[in-house]
FIFITI-977364 format. One record per residue: x, y, z of N, C-alpha, C in turn; residue in three letters. Coordinates in steps of 0.2 Angstrom, whole numbers, padded with zeros to 4 digits, always signed. Each point is the difference from the previous one (the first is absolute). Layout:
% residues N
XYZXYZXYZALA/...
% end
This chain:
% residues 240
+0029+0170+0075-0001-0001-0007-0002+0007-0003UNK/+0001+0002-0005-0001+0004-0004-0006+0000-0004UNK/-0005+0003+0001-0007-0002-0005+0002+0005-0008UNK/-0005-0006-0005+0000+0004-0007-0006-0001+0000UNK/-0004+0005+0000-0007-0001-0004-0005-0003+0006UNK/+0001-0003+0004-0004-0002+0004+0000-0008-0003UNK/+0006-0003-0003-0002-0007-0002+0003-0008+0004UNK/+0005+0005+0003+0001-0004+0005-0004-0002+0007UNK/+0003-0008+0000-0006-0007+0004+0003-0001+0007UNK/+0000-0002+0005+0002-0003+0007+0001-0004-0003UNK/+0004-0007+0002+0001-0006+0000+0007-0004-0001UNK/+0003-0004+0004+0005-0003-0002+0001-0003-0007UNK/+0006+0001-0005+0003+0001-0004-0008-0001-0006UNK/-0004+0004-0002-0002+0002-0004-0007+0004+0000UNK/-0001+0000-0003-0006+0008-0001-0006-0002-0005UNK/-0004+0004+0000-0006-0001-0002-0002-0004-0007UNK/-0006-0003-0001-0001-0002-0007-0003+0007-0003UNK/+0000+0001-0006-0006+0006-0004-0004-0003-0002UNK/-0005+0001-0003-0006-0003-0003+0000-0004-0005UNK/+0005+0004-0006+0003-0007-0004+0005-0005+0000UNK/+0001-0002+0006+0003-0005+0002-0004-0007-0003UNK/+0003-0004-0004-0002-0005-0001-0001-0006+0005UNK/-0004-0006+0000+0005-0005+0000-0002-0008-0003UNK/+0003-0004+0002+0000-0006-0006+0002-0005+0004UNK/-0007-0007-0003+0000-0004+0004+0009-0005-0002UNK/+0002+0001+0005+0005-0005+0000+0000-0004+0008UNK/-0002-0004+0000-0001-0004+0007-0001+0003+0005UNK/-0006+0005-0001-0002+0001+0005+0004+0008+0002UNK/+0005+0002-0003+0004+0005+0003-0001+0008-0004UNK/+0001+0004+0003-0001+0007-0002+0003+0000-0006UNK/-0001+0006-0004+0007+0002-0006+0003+0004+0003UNK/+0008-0002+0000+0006+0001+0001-0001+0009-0002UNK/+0001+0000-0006+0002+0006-0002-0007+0005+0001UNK/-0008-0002+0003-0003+0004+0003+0004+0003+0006UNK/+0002-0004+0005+0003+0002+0004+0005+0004+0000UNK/+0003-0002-0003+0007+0007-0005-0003+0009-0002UNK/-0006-0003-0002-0004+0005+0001-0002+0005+0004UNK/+0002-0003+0007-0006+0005+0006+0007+0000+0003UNK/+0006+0001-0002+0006+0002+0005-0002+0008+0005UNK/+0005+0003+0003-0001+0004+0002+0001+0007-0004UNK/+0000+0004+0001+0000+0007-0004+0005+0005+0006UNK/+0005+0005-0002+0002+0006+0001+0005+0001+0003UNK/+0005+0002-0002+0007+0004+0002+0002+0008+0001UNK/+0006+0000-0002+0001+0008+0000+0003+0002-0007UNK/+0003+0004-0002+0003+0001-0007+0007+0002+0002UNK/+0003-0004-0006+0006+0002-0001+0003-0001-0009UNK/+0007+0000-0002+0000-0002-0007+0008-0001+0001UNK/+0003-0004-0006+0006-0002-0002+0002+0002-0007UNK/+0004-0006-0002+0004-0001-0006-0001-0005-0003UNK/+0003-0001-0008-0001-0002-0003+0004-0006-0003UNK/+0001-0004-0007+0002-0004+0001+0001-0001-0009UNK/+0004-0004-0001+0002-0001-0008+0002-0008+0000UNK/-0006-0006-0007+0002-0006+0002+0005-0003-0003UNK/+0002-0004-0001+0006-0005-0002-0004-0007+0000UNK/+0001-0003-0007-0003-0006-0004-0001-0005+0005UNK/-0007-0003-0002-0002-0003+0005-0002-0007-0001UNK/+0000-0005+0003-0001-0009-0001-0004-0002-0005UNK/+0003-0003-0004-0005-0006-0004-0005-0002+0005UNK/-0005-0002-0006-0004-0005+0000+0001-0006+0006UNK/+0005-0003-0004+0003-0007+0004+0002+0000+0005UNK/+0004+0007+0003+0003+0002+0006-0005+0000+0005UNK/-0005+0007-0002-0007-0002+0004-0002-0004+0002UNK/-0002-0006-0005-0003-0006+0002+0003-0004+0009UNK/+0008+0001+0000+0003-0005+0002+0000+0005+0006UNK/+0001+0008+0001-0001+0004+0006-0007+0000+0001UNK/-0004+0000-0002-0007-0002+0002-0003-0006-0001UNK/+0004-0005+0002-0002-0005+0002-0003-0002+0006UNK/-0003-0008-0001-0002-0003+0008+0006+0002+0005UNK/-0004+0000+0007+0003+0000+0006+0000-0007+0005UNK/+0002-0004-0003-0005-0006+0003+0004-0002+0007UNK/+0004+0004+0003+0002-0001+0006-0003+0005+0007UNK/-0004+0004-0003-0005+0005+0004-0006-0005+0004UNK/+0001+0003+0006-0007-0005+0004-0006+0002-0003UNK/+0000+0004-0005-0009-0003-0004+0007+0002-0008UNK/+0000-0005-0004+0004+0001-0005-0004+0005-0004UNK/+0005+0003-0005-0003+0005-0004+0001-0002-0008UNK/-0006+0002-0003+0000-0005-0008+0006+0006-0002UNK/+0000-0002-0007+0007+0004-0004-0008+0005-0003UNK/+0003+0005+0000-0002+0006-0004-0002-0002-0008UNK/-0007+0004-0001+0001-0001-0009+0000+0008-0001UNK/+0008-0002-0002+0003+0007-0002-0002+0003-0007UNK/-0006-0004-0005-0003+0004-0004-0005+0004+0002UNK/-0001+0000+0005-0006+0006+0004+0003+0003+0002UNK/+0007+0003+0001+0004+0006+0002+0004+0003-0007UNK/-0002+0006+0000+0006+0004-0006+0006-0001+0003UNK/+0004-0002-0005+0006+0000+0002+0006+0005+0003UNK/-0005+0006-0001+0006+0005+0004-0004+0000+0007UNK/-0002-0005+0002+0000+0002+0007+0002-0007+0004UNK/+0005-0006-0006+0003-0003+0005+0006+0004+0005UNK/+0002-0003+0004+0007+0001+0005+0006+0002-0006UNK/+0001+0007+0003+0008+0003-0003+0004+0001+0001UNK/+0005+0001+0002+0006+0006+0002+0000+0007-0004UNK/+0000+0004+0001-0002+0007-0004+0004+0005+0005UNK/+0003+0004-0004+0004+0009+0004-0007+0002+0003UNK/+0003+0003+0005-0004+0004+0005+0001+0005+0003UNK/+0001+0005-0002+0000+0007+0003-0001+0001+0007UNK/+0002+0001+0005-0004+0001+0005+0006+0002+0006UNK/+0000+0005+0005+0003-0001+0007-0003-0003+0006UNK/-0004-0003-0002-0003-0007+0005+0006-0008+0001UNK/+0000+0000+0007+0005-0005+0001-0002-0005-0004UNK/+0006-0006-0002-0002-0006-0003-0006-0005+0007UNK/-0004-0001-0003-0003-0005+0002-0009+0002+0003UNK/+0001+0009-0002-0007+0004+0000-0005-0003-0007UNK/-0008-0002+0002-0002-0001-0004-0002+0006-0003UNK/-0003+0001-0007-0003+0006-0002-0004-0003-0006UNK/-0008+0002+0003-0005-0004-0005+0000+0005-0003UNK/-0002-0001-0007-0003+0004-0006-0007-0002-0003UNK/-0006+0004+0004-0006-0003-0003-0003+0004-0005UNK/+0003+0004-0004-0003+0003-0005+0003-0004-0007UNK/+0007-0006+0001+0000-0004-0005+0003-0007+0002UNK/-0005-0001+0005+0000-0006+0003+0007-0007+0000UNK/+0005+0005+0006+0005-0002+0000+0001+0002+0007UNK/+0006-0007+0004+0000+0002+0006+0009-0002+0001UNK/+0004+0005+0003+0008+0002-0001+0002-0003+0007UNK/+0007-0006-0002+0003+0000+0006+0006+0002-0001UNK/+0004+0006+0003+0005+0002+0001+0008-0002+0000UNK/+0005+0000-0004+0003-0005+0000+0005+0005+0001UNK/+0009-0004-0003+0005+0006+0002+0000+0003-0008UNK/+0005+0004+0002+0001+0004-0009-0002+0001-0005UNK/-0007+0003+0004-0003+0002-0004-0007-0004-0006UNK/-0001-0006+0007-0004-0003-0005-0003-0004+0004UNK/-0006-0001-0004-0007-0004+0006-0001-0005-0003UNK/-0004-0006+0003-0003-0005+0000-0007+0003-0005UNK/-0004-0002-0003-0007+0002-0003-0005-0004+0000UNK/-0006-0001+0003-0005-0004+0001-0006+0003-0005UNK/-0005-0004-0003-0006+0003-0002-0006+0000+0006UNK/-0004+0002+0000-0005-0001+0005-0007+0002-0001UNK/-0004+0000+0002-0006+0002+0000-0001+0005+0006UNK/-0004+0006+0000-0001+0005+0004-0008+0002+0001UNK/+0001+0004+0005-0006+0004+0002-0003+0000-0006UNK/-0007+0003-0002-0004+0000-0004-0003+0009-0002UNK/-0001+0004-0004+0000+0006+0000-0006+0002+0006UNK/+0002+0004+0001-0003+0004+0009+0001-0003+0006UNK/+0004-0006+0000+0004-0003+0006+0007-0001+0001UNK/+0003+0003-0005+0007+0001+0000+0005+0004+0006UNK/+0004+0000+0002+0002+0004+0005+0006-0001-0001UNK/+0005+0005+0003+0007+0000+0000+0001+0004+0005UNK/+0010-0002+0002+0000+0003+0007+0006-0002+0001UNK/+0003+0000+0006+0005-0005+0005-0004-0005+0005UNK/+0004-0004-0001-0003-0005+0006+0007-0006+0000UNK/-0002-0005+0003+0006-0005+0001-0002-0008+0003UNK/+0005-0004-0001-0004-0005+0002+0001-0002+0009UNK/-0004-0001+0002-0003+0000+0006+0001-0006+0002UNK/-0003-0006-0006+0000-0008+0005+0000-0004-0008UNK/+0003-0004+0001+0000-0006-0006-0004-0005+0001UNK/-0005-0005-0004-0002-0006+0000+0002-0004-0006UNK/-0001-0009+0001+0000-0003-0004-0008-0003-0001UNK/-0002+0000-0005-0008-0002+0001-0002+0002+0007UNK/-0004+0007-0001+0000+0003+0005-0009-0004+0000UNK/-0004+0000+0007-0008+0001+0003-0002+0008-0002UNK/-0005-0001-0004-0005+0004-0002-0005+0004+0001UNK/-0001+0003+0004-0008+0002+0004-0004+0006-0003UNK/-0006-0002-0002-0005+0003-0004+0000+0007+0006UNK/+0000+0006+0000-0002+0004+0004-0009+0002+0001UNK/-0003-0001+0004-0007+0001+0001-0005+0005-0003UNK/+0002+0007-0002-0002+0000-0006-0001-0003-0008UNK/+0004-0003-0003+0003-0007-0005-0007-0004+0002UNK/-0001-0001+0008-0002-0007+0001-0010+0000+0000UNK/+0000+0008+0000-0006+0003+0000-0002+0001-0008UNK/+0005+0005-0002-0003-0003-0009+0002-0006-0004UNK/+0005-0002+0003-0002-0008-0005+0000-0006+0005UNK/-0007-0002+0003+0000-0006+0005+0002-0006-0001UNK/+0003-0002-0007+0005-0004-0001+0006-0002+0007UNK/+0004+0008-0003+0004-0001+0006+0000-0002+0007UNK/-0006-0001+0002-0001-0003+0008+0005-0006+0002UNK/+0000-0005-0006+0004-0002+0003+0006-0001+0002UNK/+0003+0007-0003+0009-0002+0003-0002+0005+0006UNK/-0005+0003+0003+0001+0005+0004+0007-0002+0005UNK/-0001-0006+0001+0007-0002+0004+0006+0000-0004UNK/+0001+0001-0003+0004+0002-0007+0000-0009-0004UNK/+0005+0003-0007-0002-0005-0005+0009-0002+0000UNK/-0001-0006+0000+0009-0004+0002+0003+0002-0006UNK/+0006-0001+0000+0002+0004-0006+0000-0008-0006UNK/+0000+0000-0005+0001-0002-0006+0001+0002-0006UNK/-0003-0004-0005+0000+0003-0008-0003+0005+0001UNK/-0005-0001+0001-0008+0005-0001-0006+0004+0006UNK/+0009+0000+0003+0002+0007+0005+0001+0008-0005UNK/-0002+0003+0002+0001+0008-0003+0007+0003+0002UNK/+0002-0002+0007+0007+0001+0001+0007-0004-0006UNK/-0003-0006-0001+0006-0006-0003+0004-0001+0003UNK/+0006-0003-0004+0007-0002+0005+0004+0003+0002UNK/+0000+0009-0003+0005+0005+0007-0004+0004-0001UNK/+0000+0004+0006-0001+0007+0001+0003+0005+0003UNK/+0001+0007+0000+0003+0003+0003-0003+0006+0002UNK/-0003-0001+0007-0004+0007+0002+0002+0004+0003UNK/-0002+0006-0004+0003+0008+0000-0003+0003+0007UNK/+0003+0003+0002-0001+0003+0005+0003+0008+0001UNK/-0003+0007+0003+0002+0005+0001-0001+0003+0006UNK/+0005+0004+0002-0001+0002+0009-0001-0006+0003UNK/+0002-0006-0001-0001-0004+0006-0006-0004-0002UNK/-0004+0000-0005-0007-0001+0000-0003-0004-0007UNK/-0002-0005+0001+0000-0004-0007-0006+0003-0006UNK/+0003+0002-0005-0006+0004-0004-0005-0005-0002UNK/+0001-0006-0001-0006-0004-0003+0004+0000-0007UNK/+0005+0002-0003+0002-0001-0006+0005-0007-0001UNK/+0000-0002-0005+0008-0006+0000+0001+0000-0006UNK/+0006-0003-0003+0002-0002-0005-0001-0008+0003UNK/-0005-0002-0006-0001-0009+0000+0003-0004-0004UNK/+0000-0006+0000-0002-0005-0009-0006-0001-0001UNK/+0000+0002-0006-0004-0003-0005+0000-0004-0005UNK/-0005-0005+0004-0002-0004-0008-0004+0000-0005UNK/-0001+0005-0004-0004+0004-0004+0006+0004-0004UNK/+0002-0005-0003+0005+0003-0007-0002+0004-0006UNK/-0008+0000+0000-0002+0005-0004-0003+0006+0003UNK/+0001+0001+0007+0000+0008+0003+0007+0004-0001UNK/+0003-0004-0001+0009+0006+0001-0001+0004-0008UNK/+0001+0005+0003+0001+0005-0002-0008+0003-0002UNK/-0004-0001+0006-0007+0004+0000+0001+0001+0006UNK/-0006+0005+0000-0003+0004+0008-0007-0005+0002UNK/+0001-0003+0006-0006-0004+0002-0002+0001+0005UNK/+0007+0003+0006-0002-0001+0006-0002+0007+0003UNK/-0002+0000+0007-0001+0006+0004+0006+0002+0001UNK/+0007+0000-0003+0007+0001+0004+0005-0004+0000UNK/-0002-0007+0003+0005-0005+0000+0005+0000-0006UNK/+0003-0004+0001+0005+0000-0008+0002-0009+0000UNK/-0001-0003-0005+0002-0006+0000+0004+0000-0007UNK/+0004-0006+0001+0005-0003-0004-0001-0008+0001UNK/+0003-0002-0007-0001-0005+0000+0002-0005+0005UNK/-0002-0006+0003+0004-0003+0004+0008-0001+0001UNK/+0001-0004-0006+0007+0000-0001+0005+0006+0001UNK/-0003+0007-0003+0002+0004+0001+0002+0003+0007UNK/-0007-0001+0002-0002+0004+0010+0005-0005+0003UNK/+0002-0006-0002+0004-0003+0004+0009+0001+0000UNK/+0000+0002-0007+0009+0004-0001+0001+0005+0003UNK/-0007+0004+0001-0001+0007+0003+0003+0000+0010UNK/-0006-0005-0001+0000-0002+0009+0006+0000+0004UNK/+0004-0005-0004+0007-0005+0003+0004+0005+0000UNK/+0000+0007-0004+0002+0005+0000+0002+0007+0005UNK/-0007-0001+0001-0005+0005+0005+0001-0001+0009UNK/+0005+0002+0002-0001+0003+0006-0006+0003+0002UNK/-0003-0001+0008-0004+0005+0006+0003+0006-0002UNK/-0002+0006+0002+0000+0007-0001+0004+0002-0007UNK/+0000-0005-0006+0001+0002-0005-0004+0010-0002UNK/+0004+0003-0002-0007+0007-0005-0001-0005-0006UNK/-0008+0006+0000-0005-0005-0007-0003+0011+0000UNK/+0002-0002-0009-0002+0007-0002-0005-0001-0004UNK/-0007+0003-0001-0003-0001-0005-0001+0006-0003UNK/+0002+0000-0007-0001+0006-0005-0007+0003-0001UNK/-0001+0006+0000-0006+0004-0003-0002-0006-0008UNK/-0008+0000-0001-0001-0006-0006+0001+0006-0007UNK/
% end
């Protein structure tokens, strides 16, 4: 792995808390989106291309693509898609790019993440990204896919917030897992960076910076993403 800053944590599939990590009694369980907070940190640099949109879903349409999932082994409620600006529902948009179809390429300087499509045109997701001074960009690729992936706190995590002790064995995947119900962990030279693209349920972080790096999309989203998403997919992330 690549260090940035010296911010990256040991630990399967996530990385440190920072100090302002909240969290909030909800039966007893950490805050989700603290955890989203202490992801890992650092890549290498690279940069791409650009992109031009084409009109995007109603209201109503939204409602009906961000809807419940209620065939999921932990069901997913429906999105309240008034806590997402609407340009960062799901689009088809032209894409400029000599990246094969089906290459992801995140955009975290306007909180959008590209699936590769043919002629000339991508898939568009909103997301939530790194947070300023934890951003990173680079080449990397997807290594291993999960559905509601097990979550384990890394030992430093468990040392500043003693909360976490208890998933040390890790935390089973659910709602109010940090992971969610897909993930798709990046990996370089053979070697898992501690990054992922997740889902999130937190429809008022897309389209802000919150994490150490991870990159989350809505569930419903992460899930079109997924079915999509081949092992040794490329995954490019843009300069922010």
């Amino acid at each position: 792995m690549i260090m940035n800053g010296g911010n990256a944590a040991p630990g399967e599939d996530a990385g440190k808390l920072d100090a302002s990590a909240r969290l909030k009694p909800r039966a007893g369980l950490l805050d989700r989106r603290a955890f989203l907070a202490g992801s890992a940190a650092g890549l290498s640099a690279l940069g791409l291309a650009g992109c031009a949109t084409t009109d995007g879903m109603s209201l109503a349409e939204a409602q009906k693509v961000y809807g419940p999932v209620p065939q999921e082994k932990f069901p997913i409620p429906a999105v309240d898609v008034s806590k997402v600006d609407p340009k960062y529902f799901r689009r088809t948009v032209r894409y400029e790019t000599k990246e094969a179809p089906g290459t992801i390429i995140v955009d975290p300087g306007n909180y959008y993440v590209y699936r590769i499509e043919e002629d000339g045109s991508a898939t568009r997701y909103g997301a939530n990204v790194g947070r300023d001074g934890f951003r990173w960009n680079g080449d990397a690729y997807v290594g291993r896919k999960s559905e509601w992936a097990t979550w384990t706190p890394p030992k430093e995590m468990i040392k500043r917030q003693p909360e976490a002790a208890q998933y040390a064995r890790g935390m089973p995947g659910g709602l109010d897992n940090p992971l969610g119900a897909r993930t798709l962990h990046l990996y370089q030279n053979g070697a898992y960076t501690l990054y992922t693209i997740y889902a999130s349920s937190d429809p008022e972080t897309i389209g802000s910076g919150i994490t150490s790096g991870c990159v989350g999309l809505l569930s419903q989203d992460m899930i079109h993403l997924y079915e999509r998403t081949p092992v040794k997919t490329k995954v490019i992330v843009l300069p922010a």
